[in-house]
Each structure stands twice: as structure tokens, then as C-alpha cells.
N, C-alpha and C positions, 0 to 999 in steps of 0.2 A: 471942412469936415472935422477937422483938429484943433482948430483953433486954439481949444482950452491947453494944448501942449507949448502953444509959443514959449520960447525961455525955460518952462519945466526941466528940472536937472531929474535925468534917467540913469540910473546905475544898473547893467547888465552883468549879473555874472558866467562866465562862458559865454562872452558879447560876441567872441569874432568868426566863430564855424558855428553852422546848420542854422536850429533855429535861433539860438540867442543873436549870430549874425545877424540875419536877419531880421529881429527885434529891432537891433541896435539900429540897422538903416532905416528902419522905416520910422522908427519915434525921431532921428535926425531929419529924416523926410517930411517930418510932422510937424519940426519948429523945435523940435526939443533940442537940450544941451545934454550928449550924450556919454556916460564915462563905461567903458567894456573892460572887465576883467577877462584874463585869458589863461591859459597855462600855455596852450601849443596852435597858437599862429595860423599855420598853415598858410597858405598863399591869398587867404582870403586878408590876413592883417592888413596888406597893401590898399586893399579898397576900402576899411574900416577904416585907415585912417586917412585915404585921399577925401572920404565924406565928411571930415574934418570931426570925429569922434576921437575922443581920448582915450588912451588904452593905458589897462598894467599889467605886465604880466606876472602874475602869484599864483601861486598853492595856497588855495584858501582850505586845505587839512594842515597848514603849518600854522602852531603854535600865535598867536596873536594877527596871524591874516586878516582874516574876517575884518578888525577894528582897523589893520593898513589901508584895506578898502576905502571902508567908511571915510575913515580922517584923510586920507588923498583925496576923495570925490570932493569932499567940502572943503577940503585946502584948493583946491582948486575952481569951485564954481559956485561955493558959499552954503550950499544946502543941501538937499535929495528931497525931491517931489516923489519920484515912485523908485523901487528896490524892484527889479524884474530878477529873480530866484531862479536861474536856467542853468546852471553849474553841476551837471552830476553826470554819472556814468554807470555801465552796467558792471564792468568792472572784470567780468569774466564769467563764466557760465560754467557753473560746479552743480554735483548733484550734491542734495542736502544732504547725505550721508556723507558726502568727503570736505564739508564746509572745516576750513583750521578759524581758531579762535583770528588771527591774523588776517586772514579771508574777511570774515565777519565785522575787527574794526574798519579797516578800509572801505568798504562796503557802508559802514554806518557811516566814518567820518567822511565821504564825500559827499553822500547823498544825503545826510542828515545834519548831522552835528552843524558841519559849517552853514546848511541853511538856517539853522535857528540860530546862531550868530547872529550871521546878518541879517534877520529878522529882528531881531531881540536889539541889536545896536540903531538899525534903521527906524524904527515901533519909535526905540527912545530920541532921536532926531527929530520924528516928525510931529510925535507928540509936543514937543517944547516948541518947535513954529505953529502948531495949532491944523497942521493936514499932514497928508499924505497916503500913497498907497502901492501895497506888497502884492506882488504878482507871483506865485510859485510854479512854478512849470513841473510834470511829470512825462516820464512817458511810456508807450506801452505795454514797458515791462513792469511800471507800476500794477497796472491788472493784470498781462498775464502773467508775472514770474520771470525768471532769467535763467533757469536751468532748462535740462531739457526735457 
């Protein structure tokens, strides 16, 4: 059913809990060669990497992450076939009257900023081999909101 994944290099961000986890098993399940970004582990890392997936763990809202990413995945398996974009969080659940400017970066730089990074570095990757393809994951609080 996968076929077209044999060898394909997967770059997952927030590879090793929930969904990107499970992302990252099932494109290794798939044939693919998988590289999972993480921050915090959890007991799930154990099995991310008995599936024989590669892991790093960063902050990709630290300063030049996003391109450690990149340059790791490809120092290590030569390329990126697809960038799967699962790395974000709700952050905390404030009413919009008590938002601090502080609030507001963190909030962009997790959920936003470092996905166009790694959009923007991965685009220029795939462009120079001539394919590839960016997967962005959201989640429900993208439509409904995150306060209460």
C-alpha cells in the first residue's frame, strides 16, 4: 500500500508522543527512514527508537534549531523526502484580556515561527533534489480557540 515510501527520509517534528509518535511508526512501518524531533520523551522514546527511528531531542523555538534539524536529518540519511510539521502546543489557556506580550511570543514561536523554518529550510532542500512534500499538522484548538 506504501510502497512509494521504501527509503524515503521522514522528518517528524514532536516524532515521539501522540500523534507525531505515531506518525513516525507508521511511515517506519511504511518503509521509510525516519528522523523524530522531540523536546520531552516520555516513555514513548523507548519504542521510537526500538523501531529503529532516529531521534533529537531540541527546542526548535531556540535560536538556529529549526536548521540543527534539517542539517542532522541530512547529515545523517542524505536527504528529506517529506518534513511532517507536528511540533506545537496549546501552551496554556488565558483569557484574551489577560494575554502578556510574553504569552503571545511563545505561543507564536512554537506554533508558528519554527514551523516556517522548517518549512522554509525543508521547500529549499527539496526544491534543489527536484521533490518533495510538507505535511502541517494542527489541532483542535486551531478552530476552536484555547481560552475558555
Amino acid at each position: 500500500m506504501f510502497d512509494d515510501l521504501n527509503g524515503k527520509v521522514v522528518v517528524v517534528t514532536g516524532g515521539v508522543t501522540g500523534i507525531g509518535g505515531a506518525a513516525s511508526l507508521a511511515f517506519a512501518a511504511a518503509g521509510a527512514k525516519v528522523f523524530a524531533q522531540y523536546l520531552g520523551g516520555g516513555p514513548e522514546l523507548a519504542a521510537i527508537e526500538k523501531a529503529g527511528i532516529a531521534t533529537l531531542k531540541l527546542d526548535l523555538t531556540e535560536q538556529g534549531a529549526p536548521e540543527g534539524l534539517m542539517e542532522a536529518a541530512v547529515a545523517r540519511f542524505g536527504r528529506i523526502d517529506v518534513l511532517v510539521n507536528n511540533a506545537g502546543s496549546l501552551v496554556g489557556r488565558v483569557a484574551v484580556t489577560d494575554l502578556t506580550d510574553d504569552f503571545i511570543d511563545r505561543v507564536f514561536d512554537l506554533n508558528c515561527r519554527q514551523l516556517m523554518h522548517c518549512c522554509r529550510i525543508a521547500a529549499r532542500l527539496m526544491k534543489a533534489q527536484g521533490a518533495g512534500n510538507i505535511i502541517n499538522v494542527t489541532s483542535i484548538a486551531a478552530r476552536q480557540g484555547s481560552s475558555p
